[in-house]
LUMZATOR-769903 format. One record per residue (C-alpha): x, y, z; residue in one letter. Coordinates in steps of 0.02 Angstrom, whole numbers, padded with zeros to 5 digits, always signed. Example, Ala and Ser with C-alpha at 12.3 -4.5 7.8 and 13.67 -1.06 7.14 Angstrom:
REM residues 2
+00615-00225+00390A
+00684-00053+00357S
REM end
This chain:
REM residues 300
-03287-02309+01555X
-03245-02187+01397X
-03334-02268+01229X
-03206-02303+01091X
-03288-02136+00995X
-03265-02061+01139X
-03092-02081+01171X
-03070-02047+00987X
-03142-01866+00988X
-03015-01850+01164X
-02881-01888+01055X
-02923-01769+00893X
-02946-01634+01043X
-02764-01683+01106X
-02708-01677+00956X
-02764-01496+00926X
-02709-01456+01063X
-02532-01510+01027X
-02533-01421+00852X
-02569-01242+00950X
-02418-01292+01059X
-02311-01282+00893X
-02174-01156+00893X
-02229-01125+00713X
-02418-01127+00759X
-02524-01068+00651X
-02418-01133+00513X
-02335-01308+00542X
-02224-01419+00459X
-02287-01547+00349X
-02159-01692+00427X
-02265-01622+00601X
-02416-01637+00553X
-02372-01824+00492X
-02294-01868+00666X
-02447-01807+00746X
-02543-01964+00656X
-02653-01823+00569X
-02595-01864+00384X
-02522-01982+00284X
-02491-02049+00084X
-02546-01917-00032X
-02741-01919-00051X
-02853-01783+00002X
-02939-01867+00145X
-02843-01973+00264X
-02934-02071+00351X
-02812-02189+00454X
-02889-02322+00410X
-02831-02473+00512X
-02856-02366+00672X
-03036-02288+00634X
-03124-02430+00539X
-03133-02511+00713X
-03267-02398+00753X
-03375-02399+00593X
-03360-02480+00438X
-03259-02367+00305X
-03196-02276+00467X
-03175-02089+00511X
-03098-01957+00415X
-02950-01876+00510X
-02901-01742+00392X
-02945-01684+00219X
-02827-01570+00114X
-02894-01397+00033X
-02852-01330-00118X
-03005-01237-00160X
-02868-01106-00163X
-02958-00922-00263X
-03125-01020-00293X
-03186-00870-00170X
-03360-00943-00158X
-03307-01109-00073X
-03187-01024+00042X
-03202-00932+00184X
-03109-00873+00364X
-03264-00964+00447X
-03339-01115+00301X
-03272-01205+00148X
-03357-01315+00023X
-03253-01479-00005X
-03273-01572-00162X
-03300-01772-00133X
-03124-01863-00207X
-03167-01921-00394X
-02999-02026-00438X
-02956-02179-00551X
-02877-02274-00409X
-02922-02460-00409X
-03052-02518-00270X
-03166-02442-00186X
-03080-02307-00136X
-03153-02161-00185X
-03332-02215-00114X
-03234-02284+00061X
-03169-02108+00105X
-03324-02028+00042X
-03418-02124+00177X
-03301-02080+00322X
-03345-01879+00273X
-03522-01952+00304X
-03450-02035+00465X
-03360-01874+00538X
-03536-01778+00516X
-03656-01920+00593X
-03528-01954+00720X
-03498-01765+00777X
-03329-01799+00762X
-03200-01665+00705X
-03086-01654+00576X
-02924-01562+00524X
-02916-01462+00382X
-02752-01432+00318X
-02695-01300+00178X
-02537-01257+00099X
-02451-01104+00193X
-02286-01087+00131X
-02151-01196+00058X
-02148-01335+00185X
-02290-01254+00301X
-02444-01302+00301X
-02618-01193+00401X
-02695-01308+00521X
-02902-01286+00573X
-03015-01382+00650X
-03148-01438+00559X
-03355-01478+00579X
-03444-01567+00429X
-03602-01474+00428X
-03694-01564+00293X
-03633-01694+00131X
-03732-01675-00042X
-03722-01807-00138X
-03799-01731-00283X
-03653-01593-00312X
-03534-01734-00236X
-03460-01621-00094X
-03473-01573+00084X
-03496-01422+00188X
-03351-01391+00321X
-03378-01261+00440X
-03195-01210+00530X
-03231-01190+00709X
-03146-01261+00886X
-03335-01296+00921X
-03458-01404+00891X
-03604-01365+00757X
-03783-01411+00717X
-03802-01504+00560X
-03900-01479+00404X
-04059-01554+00379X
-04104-01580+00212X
-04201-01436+00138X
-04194-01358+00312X
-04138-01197+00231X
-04261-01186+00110X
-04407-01191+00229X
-04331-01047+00319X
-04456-00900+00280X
-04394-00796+00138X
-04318-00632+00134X
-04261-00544-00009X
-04135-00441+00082X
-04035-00435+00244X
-03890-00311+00328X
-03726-00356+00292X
-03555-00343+00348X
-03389-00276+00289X
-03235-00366+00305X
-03073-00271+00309X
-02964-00371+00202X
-02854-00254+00087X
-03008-00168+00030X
-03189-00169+00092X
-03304-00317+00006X
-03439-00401+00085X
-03427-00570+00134X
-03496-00712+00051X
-03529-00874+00129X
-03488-01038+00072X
-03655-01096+00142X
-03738-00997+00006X
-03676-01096-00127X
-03697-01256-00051X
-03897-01223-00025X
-03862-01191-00180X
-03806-01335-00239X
-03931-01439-00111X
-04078-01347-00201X
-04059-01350-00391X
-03926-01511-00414X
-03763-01454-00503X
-03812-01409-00645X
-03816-01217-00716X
-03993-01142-00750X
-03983-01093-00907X
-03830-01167-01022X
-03832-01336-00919X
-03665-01356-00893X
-03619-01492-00746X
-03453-01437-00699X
-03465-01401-00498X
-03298-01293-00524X
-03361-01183-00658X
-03537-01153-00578X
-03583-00997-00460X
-03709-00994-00330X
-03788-00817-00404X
-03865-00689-00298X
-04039-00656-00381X
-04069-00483-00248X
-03874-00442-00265X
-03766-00443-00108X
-03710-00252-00154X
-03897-00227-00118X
-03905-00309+00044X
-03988-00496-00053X
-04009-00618+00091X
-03927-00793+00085X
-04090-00909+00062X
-04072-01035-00065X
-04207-00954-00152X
-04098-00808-00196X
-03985-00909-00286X
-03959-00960-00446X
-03828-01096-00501X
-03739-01004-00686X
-03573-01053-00754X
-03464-00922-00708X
-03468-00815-00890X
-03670-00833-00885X
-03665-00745-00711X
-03545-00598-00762X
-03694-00573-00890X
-03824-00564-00781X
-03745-00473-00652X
-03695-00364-00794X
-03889-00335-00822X
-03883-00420-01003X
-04017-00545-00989X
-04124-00590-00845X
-04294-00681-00790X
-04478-00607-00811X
-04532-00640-00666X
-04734-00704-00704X
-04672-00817-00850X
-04512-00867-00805X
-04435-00837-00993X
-04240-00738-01021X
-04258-00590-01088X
-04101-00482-01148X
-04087-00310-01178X
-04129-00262-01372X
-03943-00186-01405X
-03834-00295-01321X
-03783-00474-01351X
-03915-00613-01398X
-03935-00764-01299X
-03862-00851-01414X
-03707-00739-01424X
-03699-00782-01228X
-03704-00993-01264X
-03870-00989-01175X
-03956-01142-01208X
-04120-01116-01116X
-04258-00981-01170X
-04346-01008-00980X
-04309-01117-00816X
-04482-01179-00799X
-04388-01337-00834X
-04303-01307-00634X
-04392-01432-00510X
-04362-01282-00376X
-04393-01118-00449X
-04316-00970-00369X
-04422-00842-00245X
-04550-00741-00332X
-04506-00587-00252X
-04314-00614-00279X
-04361-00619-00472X
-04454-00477-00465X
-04328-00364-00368X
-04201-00403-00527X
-04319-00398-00648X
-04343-00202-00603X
-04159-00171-00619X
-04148-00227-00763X
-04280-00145-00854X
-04195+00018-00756X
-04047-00032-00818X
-04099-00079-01007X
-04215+00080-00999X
-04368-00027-01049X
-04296-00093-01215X
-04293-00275-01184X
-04353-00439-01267X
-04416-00580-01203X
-04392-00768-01270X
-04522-00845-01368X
REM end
């Protein structure tokens, strides 16, 4: 005899399947999708529930809705971070459907992850929450037909550094290379949500930046990354101001713009629990004495 989660993963796998045999697939119509049982109401993460909190407490999520829209770090073909709801509606609400994210990922059960297409059309993909941060308050959904390994806490940091990896291209309109959504998430799992150096708490307006830049091959780890509001990481991609490496002070370039002209706060990150790779910090720390031609200052 099937187990009640069992029969439940049976019927998100019907379901799918009946969503592919759409004359409209990949795009379907909202009013569909709603027949289908895989949304309802107007939150983003339906949960059905009456039907799902039979089989754990705060039940199951069915289907969350994505709007990360061009936030191109938490969006990709394959992965895309989703941000835990944070609404003023009465109860326990928030906190209820936050739990069955949790639910979907200890369960191994899928999900569908539903974005806006066209006027009345909405893209349909299965879902697999790969890990839940509390921390940064959002998940990690990779979009795959097949199961997935979670992630362990930390797992990725223990993973034995490398500066740099190969890389590829994806053909879009132009050549860029891809960026994972993973990245930012380890990210976000490693330092909190908070930016390095101006402390700014906003997930939204944070980066997960490259410390080895992509363009020269940098490698994914967690300690490549550093979490900067998005103006403080045009600077220091911008070779403006970076990290001495042995001290772990900023240091800018002598003509160019102060920190304080940038609204940095900080004069080191010593104050980081988890500090960033040594050898990561040292790679940038070359460009940008190449790139400042030697004239830089460092913070007192």
């Amino acid at each position: 005899m099937q187990s009640a989660l069992e029969i439940e993963l049976k019927w998100r796998m019907d379901k799918w399947e009946e969503l592919q045999s759409s004359p409209n697939w990949p795009n379907i119509k909202a009013e569909e999708i709603r027949k289908l049982g895989l949304y309802a109401g107007a939150a983003g993460v339906y949960r059905d529930a009456s039907r799902t909190k039979l089989l754990i407490d705060d039940g199951i999520t069915v289907s969350i809705l994505n709007t990360s829209g061009n936030y191109t770090d938490e969006i990709t073909d394959n992965r895309l971070i989703y941000s835990f709801p944070n609404t003023l509606r009465p109860g326990a609400t928030d906190s209820a459907e936050i739990q069955s994210l949790k639910n979907a990922m200890a369960l191994g059960v899928p999900i569908f992850v539903i974005s806006e297409a066209s006027k009345g059309l909405r893209n349909v993909r299965l879902g697999w929450i790969e890990g839940c941060e509390d921390s940064a308050s959002c998940c990690l959904v990779k979009l795959d037909e097949a199961p997935i390994h979670l992630i362990e806490p930390r797992s990725e940091v223990e993973i034995e550094f490398k500066a740099t990896i190969k890389r590829k291209l994806k053909l879009v309109e132009i050549k860029k290379l891809e960026r994972d959504p993973k990245f930012k998430f380890n990210a976000l799992s490693l330092y909190g949500s908070t930016c390095a150096v101006t402390d700014v708490q906003v997930e939204r307006m944070l980066d997960a930046a490259h410390i080895v830049p992509v363009a020269d091959s940098g490698s994914d780890h967690p300690r490549n990354s550093l979490l900067l509001n998005s103006a403080v990481h045009r600077a220091f991609d911008s070779h403006y101001w970076a990290i001495e490496p042995k001290t772990l002070k900023l240091a800018t370039r002598k003509i160019g713009p102060s920190l304080d002209a940038m609204k940095i706060r900080r004069n080191s990150i010593v104050h980081l629990t988890e500090k960033p790779h040594p050898d990561a910090l040292e790679i940038r720390w070359h460009a940008f004495l190449k790139a400042a031609s030697g004239n830089v200052e460092i913070a007192g």
